[in-house]
PARO-807028 format. One record per residue (C-alpha): x, y, z. Coordinates in steps of 0.02 Angstrom, whole numbers, padded with zeros to 5 digits, always signed. Layout:
XYZ;...
This chain:
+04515+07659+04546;+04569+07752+04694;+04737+07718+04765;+04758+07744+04929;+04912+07874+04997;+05028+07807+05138;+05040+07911+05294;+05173+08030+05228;+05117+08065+05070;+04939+08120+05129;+05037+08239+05257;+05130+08302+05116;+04978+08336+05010;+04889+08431+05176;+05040+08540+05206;+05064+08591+05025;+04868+08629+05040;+04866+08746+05169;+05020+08821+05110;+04921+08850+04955;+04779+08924+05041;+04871+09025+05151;+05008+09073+05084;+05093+09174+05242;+05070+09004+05358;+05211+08941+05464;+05227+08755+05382;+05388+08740+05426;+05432+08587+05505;+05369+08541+05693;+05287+08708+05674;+05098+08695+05760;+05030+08713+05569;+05136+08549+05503;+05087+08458+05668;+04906+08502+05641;+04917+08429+05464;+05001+08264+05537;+04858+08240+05628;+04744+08249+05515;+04849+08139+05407;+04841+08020+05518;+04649+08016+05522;+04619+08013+05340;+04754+07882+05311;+04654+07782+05453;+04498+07793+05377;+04571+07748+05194;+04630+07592+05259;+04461+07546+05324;+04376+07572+05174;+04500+07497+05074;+04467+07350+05216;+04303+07363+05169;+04307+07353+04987;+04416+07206+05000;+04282+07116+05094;+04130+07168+05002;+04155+07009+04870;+04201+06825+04902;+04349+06844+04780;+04458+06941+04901;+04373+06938+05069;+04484+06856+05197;+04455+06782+05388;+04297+06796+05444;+04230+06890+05324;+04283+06734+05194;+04174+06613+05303;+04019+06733+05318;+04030+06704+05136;+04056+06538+05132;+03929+06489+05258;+03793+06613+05150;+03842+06471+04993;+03835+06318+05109;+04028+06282+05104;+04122+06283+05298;+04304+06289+05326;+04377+06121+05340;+04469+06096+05509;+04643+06027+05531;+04678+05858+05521;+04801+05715+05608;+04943+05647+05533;+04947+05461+05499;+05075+05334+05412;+05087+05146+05401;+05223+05049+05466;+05315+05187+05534;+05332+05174+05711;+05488+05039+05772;+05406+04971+05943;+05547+04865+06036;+05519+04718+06171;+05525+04533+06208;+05445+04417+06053;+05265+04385+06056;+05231+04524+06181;+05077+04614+06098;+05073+04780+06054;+04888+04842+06086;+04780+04962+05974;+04763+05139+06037;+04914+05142+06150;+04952+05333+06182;+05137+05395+06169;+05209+05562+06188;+05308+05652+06061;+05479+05685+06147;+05520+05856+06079;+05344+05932+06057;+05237+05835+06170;+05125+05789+06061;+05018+05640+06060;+04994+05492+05971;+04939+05327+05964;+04958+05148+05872;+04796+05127+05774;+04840+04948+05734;+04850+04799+05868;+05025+04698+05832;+05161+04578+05895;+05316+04596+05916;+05405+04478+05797;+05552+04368+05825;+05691+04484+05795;+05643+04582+05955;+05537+04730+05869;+05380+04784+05755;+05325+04905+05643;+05168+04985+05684;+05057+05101+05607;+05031+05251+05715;+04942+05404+05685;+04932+05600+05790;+04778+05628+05915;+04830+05800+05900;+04804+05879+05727;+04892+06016+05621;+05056+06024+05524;+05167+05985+05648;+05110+05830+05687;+05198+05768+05530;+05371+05704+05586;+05532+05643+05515;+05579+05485+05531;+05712+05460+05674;+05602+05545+05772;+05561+05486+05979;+05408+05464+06072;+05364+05388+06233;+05232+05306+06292;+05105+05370+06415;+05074+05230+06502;+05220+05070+06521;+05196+04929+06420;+05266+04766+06506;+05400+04678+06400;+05409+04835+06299;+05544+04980+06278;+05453+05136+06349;+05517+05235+06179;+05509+05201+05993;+05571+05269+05860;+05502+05326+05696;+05565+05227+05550;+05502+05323+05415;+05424+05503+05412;+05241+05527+05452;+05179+05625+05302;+05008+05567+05272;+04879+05689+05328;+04916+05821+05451;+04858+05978+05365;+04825+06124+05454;+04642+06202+05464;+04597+06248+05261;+04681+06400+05217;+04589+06555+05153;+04634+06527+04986;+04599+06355+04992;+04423+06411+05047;+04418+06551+04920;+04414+06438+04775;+04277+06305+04851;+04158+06475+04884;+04212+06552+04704;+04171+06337+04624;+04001+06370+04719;+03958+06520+04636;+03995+06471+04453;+03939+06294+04485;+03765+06322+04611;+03705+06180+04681;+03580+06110+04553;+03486+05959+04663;+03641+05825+04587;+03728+05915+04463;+03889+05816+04445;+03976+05962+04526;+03869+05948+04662;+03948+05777+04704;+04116+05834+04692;+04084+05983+04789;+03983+05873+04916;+04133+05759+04960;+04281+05911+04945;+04197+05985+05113;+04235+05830+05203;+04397+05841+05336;+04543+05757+05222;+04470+05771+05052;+04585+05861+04943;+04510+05788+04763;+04349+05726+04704;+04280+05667+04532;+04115+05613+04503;+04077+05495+04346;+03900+05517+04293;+03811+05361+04204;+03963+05257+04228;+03861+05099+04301;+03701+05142+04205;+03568+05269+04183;+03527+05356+04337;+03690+05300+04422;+03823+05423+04492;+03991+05361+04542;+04116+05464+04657;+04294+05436+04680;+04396+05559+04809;+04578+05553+04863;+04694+05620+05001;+04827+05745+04978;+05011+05701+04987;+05094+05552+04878;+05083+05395+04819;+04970+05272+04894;+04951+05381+05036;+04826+05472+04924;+04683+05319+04916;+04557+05334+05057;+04555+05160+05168;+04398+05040+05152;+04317+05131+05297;+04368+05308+05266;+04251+05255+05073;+04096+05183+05196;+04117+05359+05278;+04108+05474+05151;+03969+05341+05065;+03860+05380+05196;+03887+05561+05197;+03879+05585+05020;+03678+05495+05050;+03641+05593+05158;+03668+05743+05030;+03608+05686+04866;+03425+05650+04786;+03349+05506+04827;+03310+05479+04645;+03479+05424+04608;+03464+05257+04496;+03606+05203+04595;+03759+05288+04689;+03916+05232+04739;+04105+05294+04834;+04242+05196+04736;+04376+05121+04788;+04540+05172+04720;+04647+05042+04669;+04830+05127+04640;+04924+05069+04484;+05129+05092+04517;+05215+05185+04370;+05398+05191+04327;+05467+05353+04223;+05653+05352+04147;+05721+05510+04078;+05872+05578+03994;+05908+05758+04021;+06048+05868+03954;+06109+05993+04052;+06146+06192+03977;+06310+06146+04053;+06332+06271+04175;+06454+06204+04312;+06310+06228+04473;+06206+06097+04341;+06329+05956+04294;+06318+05794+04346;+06439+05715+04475;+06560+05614+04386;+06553+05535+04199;+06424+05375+04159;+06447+05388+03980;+06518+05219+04003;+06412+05145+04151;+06438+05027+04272;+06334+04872+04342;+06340+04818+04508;+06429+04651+04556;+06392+04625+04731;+06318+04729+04885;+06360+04696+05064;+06200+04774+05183;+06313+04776+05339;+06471+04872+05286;+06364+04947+05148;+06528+04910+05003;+06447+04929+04839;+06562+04806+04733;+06558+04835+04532;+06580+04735+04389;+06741+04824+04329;+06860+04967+04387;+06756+05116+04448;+06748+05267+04347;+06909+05398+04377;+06802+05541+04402;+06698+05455+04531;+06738+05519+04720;+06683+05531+04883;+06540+05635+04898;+06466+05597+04735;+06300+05547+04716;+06241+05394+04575;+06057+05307+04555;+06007+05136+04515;+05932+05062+04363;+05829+04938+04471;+05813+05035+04610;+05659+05053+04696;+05627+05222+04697;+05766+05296+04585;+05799+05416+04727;+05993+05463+04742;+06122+05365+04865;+06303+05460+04913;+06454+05372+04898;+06530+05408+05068;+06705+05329+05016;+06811+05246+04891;+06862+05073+04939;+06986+04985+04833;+06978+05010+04636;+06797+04943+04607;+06704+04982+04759;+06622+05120+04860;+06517+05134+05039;+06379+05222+05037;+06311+05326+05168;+06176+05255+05277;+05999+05268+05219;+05861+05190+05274;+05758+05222+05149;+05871+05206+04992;+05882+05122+04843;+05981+04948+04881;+06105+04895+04742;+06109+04730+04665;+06222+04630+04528;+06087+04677+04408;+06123+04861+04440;+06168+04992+04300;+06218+05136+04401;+06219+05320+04322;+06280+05481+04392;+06162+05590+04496;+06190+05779+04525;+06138+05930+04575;+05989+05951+04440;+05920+05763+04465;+05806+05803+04634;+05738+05951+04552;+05683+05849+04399;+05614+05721+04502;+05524+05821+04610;+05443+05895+04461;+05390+05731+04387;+05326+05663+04547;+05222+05813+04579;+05134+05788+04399;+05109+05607+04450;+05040+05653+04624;+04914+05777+04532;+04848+05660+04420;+04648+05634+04472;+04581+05443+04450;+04545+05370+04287;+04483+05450+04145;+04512+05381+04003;+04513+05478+03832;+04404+05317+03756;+04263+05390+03880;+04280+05560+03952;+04199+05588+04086;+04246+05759+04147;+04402+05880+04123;+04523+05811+04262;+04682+05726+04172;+04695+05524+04246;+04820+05482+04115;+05000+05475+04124;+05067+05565+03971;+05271+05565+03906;+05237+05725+03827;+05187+05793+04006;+05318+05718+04088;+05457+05777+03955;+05369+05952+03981;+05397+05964+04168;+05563+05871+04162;+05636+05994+04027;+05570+06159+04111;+05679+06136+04273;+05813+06250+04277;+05962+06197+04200;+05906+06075+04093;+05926+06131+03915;+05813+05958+03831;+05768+05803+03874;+05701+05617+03824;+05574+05513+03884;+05620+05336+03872;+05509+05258+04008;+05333+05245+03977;+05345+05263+03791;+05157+05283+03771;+05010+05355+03869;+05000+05239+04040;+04784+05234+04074;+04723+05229+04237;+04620+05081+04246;+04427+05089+04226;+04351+04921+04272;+04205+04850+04206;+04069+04770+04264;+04059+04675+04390;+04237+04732+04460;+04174+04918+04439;+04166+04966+04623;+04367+05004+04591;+04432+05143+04498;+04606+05152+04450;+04742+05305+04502;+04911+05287+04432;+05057+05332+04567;+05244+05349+04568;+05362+05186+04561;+05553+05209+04505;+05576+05395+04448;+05770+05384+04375;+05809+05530+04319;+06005+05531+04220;+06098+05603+04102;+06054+05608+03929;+06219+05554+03806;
């Protein structure tokens, strides 16, 4: 191991050389002799740094840039290109009722000017508007945008607004071109897994080097001998992560063009996404910067919720320690995301702050505290939720990727956020199973995703 000196500590070492070697030298600082030895500093630092450049791109487990695709292109892998941000539903298009909304209109991005475009023919309903599914023409991270967000389109629409407005964020898609160390660990899979002529890492390698693959999982002999089944998902959350019917008859036809012919039978699943609810308790170490907002110990229900003023009504009196600013979640809420009480109103009411997106109270509502420490917990659980790979069910293994949704894993990642001193599982109380259909309803595979995640206080 050689390390490599910086700049001044090389000069050092060549000035206390030559004072070495000749002893009666001027060395003195800015003397000819100390400038001399700067120089060649400089040189032998320079050509340090290329080596050092070198060595680092010698082997695929550090090489970077080009170098990293020389490498990958020598194993057969290429760097997967950026990719276009997409959601459902997300784009608010406003005209006169029954004016249609056509497929492929192009709008303009306000801010950025990027471009999109509605990938979904639609009319505009009754109430004067329509949600549309849009997705980016231009690719990259940035075309993923929050919801409340403007574009315009290119070319007027007759009997429509000119601008619409994002409803919800577009977060589907829209990576930027694969990272080196994304690529790293495809070229490093290839070496310790070589193509084998249909290995069942083959098949999962096979559809990961497809644009907008970010998992794959190949089930060998699951519809008979000879037969190879493939399931592959998108990155990001939810059901966002299931490829659509054609996106499967894509990759199906790509994946045939790659593997043996002598294949008893092959098949791209479709995913079929099973919603899961998780309830947790947590206790807190009871440091102040982790404590809930005010005291559930005795918790509400909901009486009555009025959309247009937004007046959350209890059953009873609300809580003393309740205020403005607080947050509180819902037992039945949809996605047991937090809502802010924006003001008191009389003794057994609050307003809550707008949100589009948010949880919407009912009579049937058992509300609970949030605070500071519940996003963090819930961002943990969702993220174990949103790693899970399709079904694999410990009955039949058919590889190492975990499908299953566990309460010991959850209680693991809910208890190691910061702040939380222990914690209790109390929704699912056993293993939930992805399902694994059989015959003839075997063409599906099942992924579990995130419903409800309520995350409150453990007493």
């Amino acid at each position: 191991m050689f390390n490599v000196q910086s700049l001044d500590e090389q000069h050092g070492f060549l000035v206390a050389l030559f004072k070495t070697l000749f002893p009666d030298a001027d060395v003195s600082a800015m003397s000819d002799n100390y400038l001399w030895a700067m120089i060649q500093a400089a040189g032998v630092t320079d050509n340090h740094a290329h080596i050092e450049s070198v060595k680092t791109d010698l082997m695929p487990d550090t090489s970077e840039s080009d170098m990293l695709d020389r490498w990958a292109i020598i194993r057969g892998v290429a760097r997967k290109g950026a990719t276009s941000a997409r959601k459902a539903n997300a784009l608010r298009v406003v005209g006169i009722a029954a004016t249609a909304v056509p497929a492929n209109a192009e709008l303009v991005h306000d801010s950025s000017g990027l471009r999109f475009k509605i990938t979904t023919a639609s009319v505009v309903g009754p109430t004067g508007f329509v949600d549309v599914d849009v997705a980016a023409i231009d690719t990259g991270s940035a075309t993923r945008l929050n919801a409340g967000e403007r574009m315009t389109f290119s070319t007027p629409i007759a009997n429509l607004e000119d601008e619409a407005e994002l409803q919800s964020d577009i977060d589907e898609d829209g990576t930027d071109q694969e990272s080196d160390g994304a690529l790293r660990l495809r070229v490093l899979s290839r070496f310790r897994n070589p193509a084998l002529g249909g290995a069942q890492e083959d098949y999962v390698q096979w559809a990961l080097e497809e644009v907008g693959i970010a998992a794959a999982y190949a089930y060998p002999l699951r519809a008979g001998l000879g037969t190879v089944d493939v399931a592959a998902l998108h990155a990001g959350s939810g059901d966002a992560r299931a490829l659509t019917g054609p996106e499967v008859g894509e990759l199906q036809a790509v994946l045939d063009e790659k593997r043996p012919i002598s294949v008893g039978g092959f098949r791209v699943l479709s995913v079929v996404t099973q919603t899961t609810n998780v309830e947790v308790t947590i206790l807190t170490t009871g440091e102040a910067q982790y404590e809930f907002d005010w005291d559930d110990s005795i918790a509400p229900t909901g009486n009555s919720w009025n959309a247009g003023t937004r007046v959350f009504t209890l059953d009873a009196d609300r809580p003393t320690s309740m205020k403005a600013g607080d947050r509180l979640t819902l037992s039945d809420g949809a996605t047991g995301r937090e809502r802010v009480i924006e003001s008191l109103s009389g003794t057994a009411a609050v307003v809550l702050e707008d949100d589009q997106d948010g949880d919407i109270p009912t009579a049937a509502s058992i509300v609970y505290s949030g605070g500071p420490i519940v996003q963090t917990a819930r961002a943990a659980i969702l993220a174990l939720i949103d790693g899970l790979g399709t079904a694999n069910p410990d009955t039949t293994r058919y590889g190492s990727w975990e499908g299953n949704l566990r309460p010991s894993a959850i209680g693991r990642v809910a208890t190691n956020v910061t702040g939380v001193l222990d914690g209790e599982v109390v929704v699912p109380s056993a293993t939930i199973v992805a399902s694994d259909p059989a015959f003839p309803n075997d063409a599906q595979i099942g992924l579990i995703i995130p419903g409800r995640v309520l995350v409150r206080k453990q007493h």
